[in-house]
C-alpha positions as CSV (number, residue, x, y, z in Angstrom):
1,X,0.0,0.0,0.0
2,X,1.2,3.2,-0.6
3,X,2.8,5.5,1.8
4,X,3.0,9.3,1.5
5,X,4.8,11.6,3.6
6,X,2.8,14.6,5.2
7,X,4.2,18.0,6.4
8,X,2.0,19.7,8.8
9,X,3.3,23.3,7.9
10,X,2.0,22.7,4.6
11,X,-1.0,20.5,5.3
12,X,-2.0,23.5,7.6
13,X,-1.9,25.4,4.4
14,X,-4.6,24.1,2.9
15,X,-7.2,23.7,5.6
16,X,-8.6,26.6,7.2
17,X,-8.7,25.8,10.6
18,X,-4.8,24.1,11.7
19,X,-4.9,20.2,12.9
20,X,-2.8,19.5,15.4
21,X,-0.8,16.2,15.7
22,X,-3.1,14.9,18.4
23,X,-6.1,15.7,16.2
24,X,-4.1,14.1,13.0
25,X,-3.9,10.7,14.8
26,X,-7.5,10.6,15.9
27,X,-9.4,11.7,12.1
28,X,-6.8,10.2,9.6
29,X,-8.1,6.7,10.7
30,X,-11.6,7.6,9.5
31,X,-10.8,8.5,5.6
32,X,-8.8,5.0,5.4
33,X,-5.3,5.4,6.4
34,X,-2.9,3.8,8.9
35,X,0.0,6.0,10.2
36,X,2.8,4.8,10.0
37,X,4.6,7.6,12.4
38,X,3.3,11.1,13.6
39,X,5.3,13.6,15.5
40,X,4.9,17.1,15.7
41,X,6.4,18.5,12.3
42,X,4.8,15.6,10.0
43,X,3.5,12.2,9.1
44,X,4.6,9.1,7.2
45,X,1.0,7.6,6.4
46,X,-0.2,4.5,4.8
47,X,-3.2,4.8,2.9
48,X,-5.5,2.1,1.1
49,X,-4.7,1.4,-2.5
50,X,-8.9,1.8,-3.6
51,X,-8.0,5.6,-2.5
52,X,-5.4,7.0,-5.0
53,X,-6.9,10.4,-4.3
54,X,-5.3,10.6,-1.0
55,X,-1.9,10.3,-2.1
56,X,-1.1,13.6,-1.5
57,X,-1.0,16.4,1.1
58,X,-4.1,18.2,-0.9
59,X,-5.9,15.2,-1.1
60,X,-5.7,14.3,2.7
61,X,-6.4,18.3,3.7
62,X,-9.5,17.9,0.9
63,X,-10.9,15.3,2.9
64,X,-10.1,16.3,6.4
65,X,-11.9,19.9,5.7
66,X,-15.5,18.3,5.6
67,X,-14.8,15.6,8.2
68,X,-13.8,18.5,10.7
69,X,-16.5,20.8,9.6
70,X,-14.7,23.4,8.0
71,X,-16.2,23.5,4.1
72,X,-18.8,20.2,4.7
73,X,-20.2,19.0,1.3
74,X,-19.1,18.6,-2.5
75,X,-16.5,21.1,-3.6
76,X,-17.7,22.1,-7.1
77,X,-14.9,22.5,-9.7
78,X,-15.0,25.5,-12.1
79,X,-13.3,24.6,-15.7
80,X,-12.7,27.5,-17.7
81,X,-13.5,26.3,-21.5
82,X,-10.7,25.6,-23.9
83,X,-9.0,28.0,-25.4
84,X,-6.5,25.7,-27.2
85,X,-6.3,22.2,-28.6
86,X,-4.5,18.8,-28.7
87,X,-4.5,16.8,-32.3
88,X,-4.3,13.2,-31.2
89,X,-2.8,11.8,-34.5
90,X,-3.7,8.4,-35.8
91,X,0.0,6.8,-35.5
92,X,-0.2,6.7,-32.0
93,X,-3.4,4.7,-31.6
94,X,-1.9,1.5,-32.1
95,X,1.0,2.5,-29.4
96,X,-0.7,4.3,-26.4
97,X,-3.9,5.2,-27.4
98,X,-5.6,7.4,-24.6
99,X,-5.0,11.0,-24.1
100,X,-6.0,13.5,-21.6
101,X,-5.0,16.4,-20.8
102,X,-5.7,20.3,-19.1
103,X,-4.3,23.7,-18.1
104,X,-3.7,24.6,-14.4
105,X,-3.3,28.8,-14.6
106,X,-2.1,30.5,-11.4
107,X,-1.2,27.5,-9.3
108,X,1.2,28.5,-6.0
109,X,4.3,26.2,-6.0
110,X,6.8,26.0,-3.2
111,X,9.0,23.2,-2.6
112,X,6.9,21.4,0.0
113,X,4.2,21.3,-2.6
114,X,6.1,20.2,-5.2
115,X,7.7,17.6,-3.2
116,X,3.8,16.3,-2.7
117,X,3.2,16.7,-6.5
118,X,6.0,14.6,-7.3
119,X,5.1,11.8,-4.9
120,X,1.5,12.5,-5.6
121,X,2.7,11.1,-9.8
122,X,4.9,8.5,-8.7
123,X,2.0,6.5,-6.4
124,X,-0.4,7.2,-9.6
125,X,2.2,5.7,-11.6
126,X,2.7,2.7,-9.5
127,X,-1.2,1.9,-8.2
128,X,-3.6,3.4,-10.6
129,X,-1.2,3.3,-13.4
130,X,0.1,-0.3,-13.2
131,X,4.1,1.4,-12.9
132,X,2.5,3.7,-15.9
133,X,1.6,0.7,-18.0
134,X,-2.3,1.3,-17.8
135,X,-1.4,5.4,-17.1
136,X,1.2,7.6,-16.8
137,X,1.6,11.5,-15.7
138,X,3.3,14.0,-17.0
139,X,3.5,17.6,-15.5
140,X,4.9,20.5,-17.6
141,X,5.8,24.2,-17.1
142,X,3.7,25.5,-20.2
143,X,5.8,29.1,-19.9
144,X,7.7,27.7,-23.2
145,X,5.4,26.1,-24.9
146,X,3.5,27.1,-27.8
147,X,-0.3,25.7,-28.4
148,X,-1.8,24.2,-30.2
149,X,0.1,20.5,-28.6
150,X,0.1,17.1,-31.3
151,X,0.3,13.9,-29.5
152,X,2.2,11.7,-32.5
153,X,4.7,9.0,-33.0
154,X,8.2,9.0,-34.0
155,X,10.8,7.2,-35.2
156,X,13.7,5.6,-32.4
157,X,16.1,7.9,-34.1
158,X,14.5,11.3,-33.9
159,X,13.3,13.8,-32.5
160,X,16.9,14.4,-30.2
161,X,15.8,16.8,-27.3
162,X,17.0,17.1,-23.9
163,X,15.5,14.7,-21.2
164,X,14.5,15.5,-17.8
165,X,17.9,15.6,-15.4
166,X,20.0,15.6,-18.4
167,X,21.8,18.5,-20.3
168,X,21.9,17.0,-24.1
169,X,20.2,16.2,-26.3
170,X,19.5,12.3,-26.8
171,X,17.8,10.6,-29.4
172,X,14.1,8.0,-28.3
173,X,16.6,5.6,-29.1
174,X,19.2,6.5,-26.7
175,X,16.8,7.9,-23.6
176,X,15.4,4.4,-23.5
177,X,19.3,2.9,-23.3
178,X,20.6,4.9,-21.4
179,X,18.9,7.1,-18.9
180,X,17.6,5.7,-15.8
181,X,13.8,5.9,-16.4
182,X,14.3,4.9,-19.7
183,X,16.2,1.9,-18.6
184,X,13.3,1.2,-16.1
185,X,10.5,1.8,-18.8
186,X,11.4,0.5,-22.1
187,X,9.7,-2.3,-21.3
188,X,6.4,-0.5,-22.4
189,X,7.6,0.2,-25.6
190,X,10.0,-2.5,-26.9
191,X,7.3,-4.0,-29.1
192,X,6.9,-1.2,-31.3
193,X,9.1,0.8,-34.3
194,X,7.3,4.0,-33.1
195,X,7.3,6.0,-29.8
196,X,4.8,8.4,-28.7
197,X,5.6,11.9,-28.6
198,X,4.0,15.2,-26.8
199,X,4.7,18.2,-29.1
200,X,4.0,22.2,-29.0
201,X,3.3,24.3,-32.4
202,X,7.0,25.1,-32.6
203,X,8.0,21.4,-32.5
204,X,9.2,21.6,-29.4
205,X,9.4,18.2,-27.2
206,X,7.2,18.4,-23.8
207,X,7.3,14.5,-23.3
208,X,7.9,11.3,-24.5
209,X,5.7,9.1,-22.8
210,X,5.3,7.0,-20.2
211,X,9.2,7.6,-20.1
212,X,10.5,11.0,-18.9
213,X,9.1,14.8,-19.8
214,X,11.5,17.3,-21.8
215,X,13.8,19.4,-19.5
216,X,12.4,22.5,-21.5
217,X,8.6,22.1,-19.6
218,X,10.4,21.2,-16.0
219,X,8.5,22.2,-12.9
220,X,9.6,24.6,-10.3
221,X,8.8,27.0,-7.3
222,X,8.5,30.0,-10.3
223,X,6.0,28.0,-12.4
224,X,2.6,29.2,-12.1
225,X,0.7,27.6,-15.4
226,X,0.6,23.8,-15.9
227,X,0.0,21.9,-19.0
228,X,-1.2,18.0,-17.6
229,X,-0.5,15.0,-19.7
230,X,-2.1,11.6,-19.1
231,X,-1.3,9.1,-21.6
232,X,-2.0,5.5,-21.4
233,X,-3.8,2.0,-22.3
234,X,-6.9,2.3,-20.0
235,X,-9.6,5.3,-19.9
236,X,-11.0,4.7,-16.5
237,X,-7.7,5.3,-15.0
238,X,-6.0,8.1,-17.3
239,X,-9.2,10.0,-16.0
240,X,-8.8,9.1,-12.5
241,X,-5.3,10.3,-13.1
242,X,-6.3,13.2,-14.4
243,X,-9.1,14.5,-12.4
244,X,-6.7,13.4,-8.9
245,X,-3.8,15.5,-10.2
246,X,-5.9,18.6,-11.6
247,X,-7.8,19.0,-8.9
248,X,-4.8,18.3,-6.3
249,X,-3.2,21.4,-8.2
250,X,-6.7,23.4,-8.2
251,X,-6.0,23.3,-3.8
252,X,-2.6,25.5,-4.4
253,X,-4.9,27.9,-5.8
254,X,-5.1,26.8,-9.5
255,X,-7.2,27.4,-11.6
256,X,-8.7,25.0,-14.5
257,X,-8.6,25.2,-18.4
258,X,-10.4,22.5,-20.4
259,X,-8.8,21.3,-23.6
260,X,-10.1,19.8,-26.6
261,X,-8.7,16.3,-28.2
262,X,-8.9,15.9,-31.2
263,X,-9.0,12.2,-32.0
264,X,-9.4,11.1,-35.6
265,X,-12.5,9.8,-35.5
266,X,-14.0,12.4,-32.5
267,X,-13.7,15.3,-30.4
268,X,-13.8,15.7,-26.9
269,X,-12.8,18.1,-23.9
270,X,-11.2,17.2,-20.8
271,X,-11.2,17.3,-17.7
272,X,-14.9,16.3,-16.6
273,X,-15.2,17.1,-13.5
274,X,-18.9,17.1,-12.8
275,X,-20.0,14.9,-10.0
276,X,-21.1,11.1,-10.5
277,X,-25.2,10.3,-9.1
278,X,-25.3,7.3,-7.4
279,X,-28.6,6.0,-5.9
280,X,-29.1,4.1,-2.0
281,X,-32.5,2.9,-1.2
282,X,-33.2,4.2,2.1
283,X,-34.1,0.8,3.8
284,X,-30.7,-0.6,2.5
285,X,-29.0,2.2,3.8
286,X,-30.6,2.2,8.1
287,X,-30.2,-1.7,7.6
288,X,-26.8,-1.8,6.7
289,X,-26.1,1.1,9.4
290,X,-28.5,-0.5,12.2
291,X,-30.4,1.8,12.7
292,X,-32.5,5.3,11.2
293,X,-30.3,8.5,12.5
294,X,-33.3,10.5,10.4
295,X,-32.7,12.4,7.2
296,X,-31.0,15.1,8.2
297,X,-28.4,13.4,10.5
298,X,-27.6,10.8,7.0
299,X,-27.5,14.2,5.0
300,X,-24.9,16.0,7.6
301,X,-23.0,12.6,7.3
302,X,-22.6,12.2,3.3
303,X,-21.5,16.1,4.0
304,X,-18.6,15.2,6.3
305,X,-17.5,13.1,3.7
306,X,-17.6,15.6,0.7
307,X,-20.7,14.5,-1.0
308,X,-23.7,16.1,-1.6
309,X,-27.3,14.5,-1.3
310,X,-31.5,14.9,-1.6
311,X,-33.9,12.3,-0.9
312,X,-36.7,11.7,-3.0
313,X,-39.2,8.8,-1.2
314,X,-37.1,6.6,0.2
315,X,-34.1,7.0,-2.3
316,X,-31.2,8.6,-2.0
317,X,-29.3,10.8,-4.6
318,X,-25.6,11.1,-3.4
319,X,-23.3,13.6,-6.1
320,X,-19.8,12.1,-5.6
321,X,-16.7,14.0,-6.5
322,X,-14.9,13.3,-9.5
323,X,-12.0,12.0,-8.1
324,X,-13.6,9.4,-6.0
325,X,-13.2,6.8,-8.3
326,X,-13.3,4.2,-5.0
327,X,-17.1,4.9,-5.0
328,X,-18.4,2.2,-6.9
329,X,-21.2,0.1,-5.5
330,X,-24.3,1.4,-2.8
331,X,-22.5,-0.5,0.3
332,X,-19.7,2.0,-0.7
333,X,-22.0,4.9,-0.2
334,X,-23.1,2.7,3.4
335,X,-19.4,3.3,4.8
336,X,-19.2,6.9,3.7
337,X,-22.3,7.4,6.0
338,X,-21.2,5.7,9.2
339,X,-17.7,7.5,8.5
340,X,-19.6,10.8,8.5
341,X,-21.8,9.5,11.5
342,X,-18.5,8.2,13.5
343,X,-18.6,5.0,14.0
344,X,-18.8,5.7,18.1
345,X,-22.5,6.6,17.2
346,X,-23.5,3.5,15.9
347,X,-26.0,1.3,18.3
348,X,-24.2,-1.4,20.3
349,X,-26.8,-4.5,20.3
350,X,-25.7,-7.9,21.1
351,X,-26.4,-10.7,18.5
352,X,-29.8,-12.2,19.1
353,X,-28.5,-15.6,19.0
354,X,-25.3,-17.4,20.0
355,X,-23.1,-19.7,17.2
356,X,-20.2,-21.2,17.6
357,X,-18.1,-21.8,14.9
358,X,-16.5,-25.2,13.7
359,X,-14.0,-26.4,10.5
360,X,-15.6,-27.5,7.6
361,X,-15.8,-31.1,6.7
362,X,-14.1,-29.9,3.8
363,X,-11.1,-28.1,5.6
364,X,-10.8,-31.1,7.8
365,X,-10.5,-33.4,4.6
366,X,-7.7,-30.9,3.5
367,X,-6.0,-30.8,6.6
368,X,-5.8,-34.8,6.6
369,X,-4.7,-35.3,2.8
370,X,-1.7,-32.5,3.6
371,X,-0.5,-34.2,6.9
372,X,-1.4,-37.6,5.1
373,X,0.7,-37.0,1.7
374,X,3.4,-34.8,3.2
375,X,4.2,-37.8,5.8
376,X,4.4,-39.9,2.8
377,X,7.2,-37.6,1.4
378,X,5.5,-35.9,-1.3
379,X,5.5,-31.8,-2.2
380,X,2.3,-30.1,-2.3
381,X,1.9,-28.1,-5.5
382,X,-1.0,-25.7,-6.2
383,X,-1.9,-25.6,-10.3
384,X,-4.3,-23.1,-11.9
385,X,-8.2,-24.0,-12.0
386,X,-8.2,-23.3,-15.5
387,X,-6.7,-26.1,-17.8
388,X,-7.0,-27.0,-21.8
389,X,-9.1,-29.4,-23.4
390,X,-6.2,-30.8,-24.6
391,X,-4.7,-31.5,-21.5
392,X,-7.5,-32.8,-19.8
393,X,-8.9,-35.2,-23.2
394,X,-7.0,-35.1,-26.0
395,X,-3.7,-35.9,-24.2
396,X,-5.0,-38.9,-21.8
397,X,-7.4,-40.3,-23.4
398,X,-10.1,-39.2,-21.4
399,X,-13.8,-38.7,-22.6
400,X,-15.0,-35.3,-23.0
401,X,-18.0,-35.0,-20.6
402,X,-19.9,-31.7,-19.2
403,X,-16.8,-29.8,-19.1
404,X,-17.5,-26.1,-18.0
405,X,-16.3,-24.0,-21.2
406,X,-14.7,-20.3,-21.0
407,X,-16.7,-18.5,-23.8
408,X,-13.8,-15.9,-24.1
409,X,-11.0,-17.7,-23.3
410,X,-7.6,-15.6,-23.7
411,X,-5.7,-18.5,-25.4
412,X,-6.2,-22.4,-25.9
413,X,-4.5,-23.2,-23.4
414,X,-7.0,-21.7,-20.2
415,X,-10.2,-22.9,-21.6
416,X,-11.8,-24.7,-19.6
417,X,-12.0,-25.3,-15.7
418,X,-10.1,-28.5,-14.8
419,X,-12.4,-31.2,-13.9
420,X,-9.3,-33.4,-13.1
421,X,-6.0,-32.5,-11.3
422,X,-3.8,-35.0,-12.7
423,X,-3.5,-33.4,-16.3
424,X,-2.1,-30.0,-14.3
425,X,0.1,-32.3,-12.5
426,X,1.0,-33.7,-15.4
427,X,1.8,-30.2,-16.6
428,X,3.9,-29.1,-14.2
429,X,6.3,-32.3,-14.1
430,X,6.9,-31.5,-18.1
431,X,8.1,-28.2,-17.0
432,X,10.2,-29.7,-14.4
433,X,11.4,-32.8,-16.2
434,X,15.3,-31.0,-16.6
435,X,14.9,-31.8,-12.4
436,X,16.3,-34.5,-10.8
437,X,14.6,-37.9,-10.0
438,X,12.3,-39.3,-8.2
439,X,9.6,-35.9,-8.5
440,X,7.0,-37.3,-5.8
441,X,4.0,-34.1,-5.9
442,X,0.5,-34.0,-4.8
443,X,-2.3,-31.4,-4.7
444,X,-5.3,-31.0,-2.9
445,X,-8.1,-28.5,-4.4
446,X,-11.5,-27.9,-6.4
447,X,-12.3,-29.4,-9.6
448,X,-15.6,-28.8,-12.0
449,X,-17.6,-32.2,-12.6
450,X,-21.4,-31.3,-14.2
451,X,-20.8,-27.2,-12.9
452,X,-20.9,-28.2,-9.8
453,X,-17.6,-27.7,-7.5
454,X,-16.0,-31.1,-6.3
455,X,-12.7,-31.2,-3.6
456,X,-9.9,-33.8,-5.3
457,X,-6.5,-35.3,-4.1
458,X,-4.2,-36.2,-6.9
459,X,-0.5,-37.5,-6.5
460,X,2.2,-38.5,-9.0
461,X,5.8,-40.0,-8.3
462,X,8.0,-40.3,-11.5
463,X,11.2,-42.0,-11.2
464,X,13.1,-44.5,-13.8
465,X,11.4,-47.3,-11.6
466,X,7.9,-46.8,-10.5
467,X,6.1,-50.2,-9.6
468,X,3.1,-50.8,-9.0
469,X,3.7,-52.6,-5.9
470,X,4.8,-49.1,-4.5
471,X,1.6,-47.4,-5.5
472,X,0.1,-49.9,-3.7
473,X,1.6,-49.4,-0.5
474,X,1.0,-45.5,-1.1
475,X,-3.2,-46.0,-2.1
476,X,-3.1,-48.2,1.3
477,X,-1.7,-45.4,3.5
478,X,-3.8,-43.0,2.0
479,X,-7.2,-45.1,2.4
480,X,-5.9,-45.9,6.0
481,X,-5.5,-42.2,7.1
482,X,-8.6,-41.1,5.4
483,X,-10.4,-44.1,6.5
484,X,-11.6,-45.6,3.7
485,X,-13.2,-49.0,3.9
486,X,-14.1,-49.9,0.8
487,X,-12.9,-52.9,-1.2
488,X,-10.5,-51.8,-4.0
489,X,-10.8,-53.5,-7.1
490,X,-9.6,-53.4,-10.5
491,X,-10.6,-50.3,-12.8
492,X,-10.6,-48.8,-16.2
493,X,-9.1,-45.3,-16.9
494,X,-7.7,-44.4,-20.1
495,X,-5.4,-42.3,-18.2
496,X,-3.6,-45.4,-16.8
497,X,-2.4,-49.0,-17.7
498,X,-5.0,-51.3,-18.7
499,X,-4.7,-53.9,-16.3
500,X,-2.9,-51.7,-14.0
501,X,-5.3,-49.6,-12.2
502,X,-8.0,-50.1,-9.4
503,X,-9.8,-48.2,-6.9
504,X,-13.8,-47.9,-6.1
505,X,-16.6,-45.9,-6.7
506,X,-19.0,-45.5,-3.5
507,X,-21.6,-42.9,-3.7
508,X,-20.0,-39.7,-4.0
509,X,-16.6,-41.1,-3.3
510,X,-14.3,-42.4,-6.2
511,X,-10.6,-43.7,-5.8
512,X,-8.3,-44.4,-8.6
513,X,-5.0,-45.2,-9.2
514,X,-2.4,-47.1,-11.4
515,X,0.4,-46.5,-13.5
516,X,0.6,-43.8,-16.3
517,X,-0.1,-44.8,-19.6
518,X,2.9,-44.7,-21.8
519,X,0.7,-42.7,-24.3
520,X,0.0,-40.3,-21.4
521,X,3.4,-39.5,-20.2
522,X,4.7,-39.0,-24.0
523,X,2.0,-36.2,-24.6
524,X,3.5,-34.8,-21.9
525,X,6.9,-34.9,-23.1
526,X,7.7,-37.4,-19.7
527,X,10.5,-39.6,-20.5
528,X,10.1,-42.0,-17.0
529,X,7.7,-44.2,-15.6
530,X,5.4,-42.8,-13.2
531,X,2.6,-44.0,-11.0
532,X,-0.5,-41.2,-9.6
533,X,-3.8,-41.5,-8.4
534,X,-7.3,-39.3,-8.1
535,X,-9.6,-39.6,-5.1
536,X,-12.7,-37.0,-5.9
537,X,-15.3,-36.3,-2.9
């Protein structure tokens, strides 16, 4: 989770009344945070990841204002409209498609608040952002810039311009070779001949995203316009990036410009900062809560959290900011009220009824196949619930039967959910057959049988020698510890030997186990005799 560092000189800045450290530690609890340290010139404060808008100094100070009174209710966000444009050109689309961007005029820099605006872009980049795969940031000093801006693509060998940090002039090529966030980040961009590129009317370089801004727009204590940048894969979170960062900047006093993409198939104007409507049925809301504070103590409550709300019958219309993109589903909307209440207000009632809890028969069934297999000196594995149809039929032999099919699968190989385990065991010893021998591993899980969930234990020992007297002793253990009674006789499963498998079928209980079927272990590319088995509650 994400830890920002908080000076109380400057946080006392921004709110109108000053917090002191006592007061800190009591309230930064309540918007979702767990300090980390607090002493009397700062904080070091650990926030939840669903709330990237607190990253910051003016984030915190935007929520503490309403949750200690001093400007209660949804701040409303003024966006001058666009006096300039951004050409999105159509050789970037297949690079980095999403743009966004705005003008910040008049904004009041000092070190301690640029020192929050940098760390403020870094946790972006890292939570919302993916580490700027899905989003990244940049933040220019428009002073030297000339609109209108083109957001293009260009060639590894050209534009040169002078990096962030650095004091020459270095080709795409070479910023992704040699400087340090160009090192870190060509990653992003190593599968394409193109790079995207952020320039001004003059040609002039402002960025080269998601890898480092021109030194030409750099940021400082003298800058007072702003020209944002958020370029990325994903619109949901360049626009959470954008309206967190504009509006962070709009609490040092600036003051918003809209600006109008132009995409080549659209036009549109950012930022949108108007607030989202999201509806709570009343009943839902008290129920949830445990009991009715009345209307006007659930209105005071959304206003303590920075929302506005009206109640029409017995629904409730709750404006959330812009930058609340946590806010997604009514029980969301159910905390922000008992935060707003404080949670010391909510009734105390003991449950009407007394429960004790016990482990599940299906826990305890785990807990005995571990302690059973592990004793036997086997390594537990854990393989992913989704398999192939290949792996599970075509490769053992096995009849397709009510498998449960992905309809958008990403590749052939996770299509279905496995309704065996020894196919992905099977898997996973091809990818360790360079390992040495004997490879004794078990796993205990879920499978899908007929769309309905079914717990399995399935174990596999390769070796050059794998009798089946030895998997014999092992099914005897394992029917011993899990006391099974029933008689074992022989079995049929393509997966294994004729001849050379048994087990039972009881009910809902089915053992099986033999040796691996030479036609089996070459589809898996397994060179050795092995010996497995299935048991499937």
């Amino acid at each position: 989770m994400p830890v920002i560092t908080i000076e109380f000189d400057d946080l006392n800045r921004l709110l109108a009344e000053p917090i002191t450290p006592d007061d800190f530690r009591k309230n930064i609890p309540l918007i979702g945070a767990d300090p980390d340290y607090i002493d009397e010139t700062g904080a070091a404060v650990e926030f939840f990841p669903d709330r990237p808008d607190l990253c910051s100094t003016e984030g915190v100070a935007r929520a503490l204002r309403p949750l200690l009174g001093q400007k209660p209710g949804l701040t409303n966000y003024q966006v001058a409209k666009s006096k300039t444009h951004m050409t999105v050109d159509s050789s970037v689309l297949d690079i980095r498609p999403v743009m966004m961007s705005c003008i910040v005029h008049n904004v009041n820099l000092d070190d301690a608040a640029i020192r929050s605006l940098i760390e403020l872009q870094e946790k972006l980049h890292l939570t919302v952002g993916r580490k700027r795969r899905k989003a990244s940031i940049g933040v220019h000093d428009i002073s030297d810039l000339t609109p209108p801006f083109t957001y293009s693509s260009c060639s590894k060998h050209e534009p040169a311009f002078v990096p962030l940090h650095f004091d020459m002039d270095m080709t795409p090529e070479e910023i992704l070779t040699e400087h340090p966030k160009g090192i870190d980040y060509a990653h992003l961009l190593k599968d394409f001949d193109n790079y995207p590129i952020l320039t001004d009317a003059e040609g002039n370089v402002a960025s080269l995203p998601p890898i480092i801004n021109g030194a030409l727009t750099t940021v400082t204590a003298d800058t007072n316009d702003i020209l944002l940048d958020v370029t990325g894969l994903d619109e949901k979170a360049v626009e959470t990036c954008l309206n967190i960062v504009a509006t962070a900047l709009v609490e040092r006093g600036g003051e918003l410009e809209a600006i109008e993409l132009r995409y080549p198939s659209h036009r549109t104007t950012y930022p949108n900062l108007k607030p989202r409507v999201h509806k709570i049925d009343h009943q839902y809301l008290t129920s949830i809560l445990g009991w009715d504070p009345g209307d006007d103590l659930l209105s005071k409550s959304f206003m303590r959290c920075g929302m506005d709300s009206s109640k029409n019958a017995d629904v409730w219309s709750v404006s959330v900011p812009a930058y609340r993109s946590d806010l997604i589903h009514p029980i969301d909307l159910v905390e922000e009220s008992a935060i707003g209440l404080g949670y010391e207000t909510l009734p105390k009632v003991l449950p009407k009824s007394a429960s004790f809890g016990s482990e599940l028969d299906s826990r305890a069934i785990e807990r005995k196949c571990r302690e059973t297999m592990l004793g036997l000196g086997f390594q537990e594995v854990v393989t992913l619930t989704l398999s192939s149809k290949k792996a599970q039929y075509e490769l053992t032999g096995r009849k397709e039967s009510s498998v449960t099919t992905l309809s958008n699968p990403v590749n052939e190989e996770y299509n279905i959910l496995r309704p065996s385990l020894l196919p992905c065991l099977l898997t996973l010893l091809k990818s360790n057959k360079h390992r040495e021998l004997p490879q004794r591993v078990f796993e205990v899980g879920w499978v899908v049988r007929n769309n309905h969930n079914k717990l399995s234990l399935s174990w596999i020992e390769i070796d050059s020698k794998a009798p089946f007297s030895k998997l014999r002793d092992i099914s005897d253990v394992i029917c011993s510890k899990l006391k099974f009674t029933e008689a074992i006789t022989e079995k049929s499963d393509s997966i294994f030997v004729d001849g050379r498998c048994a087990g039972f079928d009881i009910d809902n209980l089915s053992l099986v186990f033999g040796e691996l079927h030479p036609r089996t272990l070459s589809g898996f590319e397994l060179g050795y005799p092995a010996i497995g088995g299935e048991i499937l509650w």
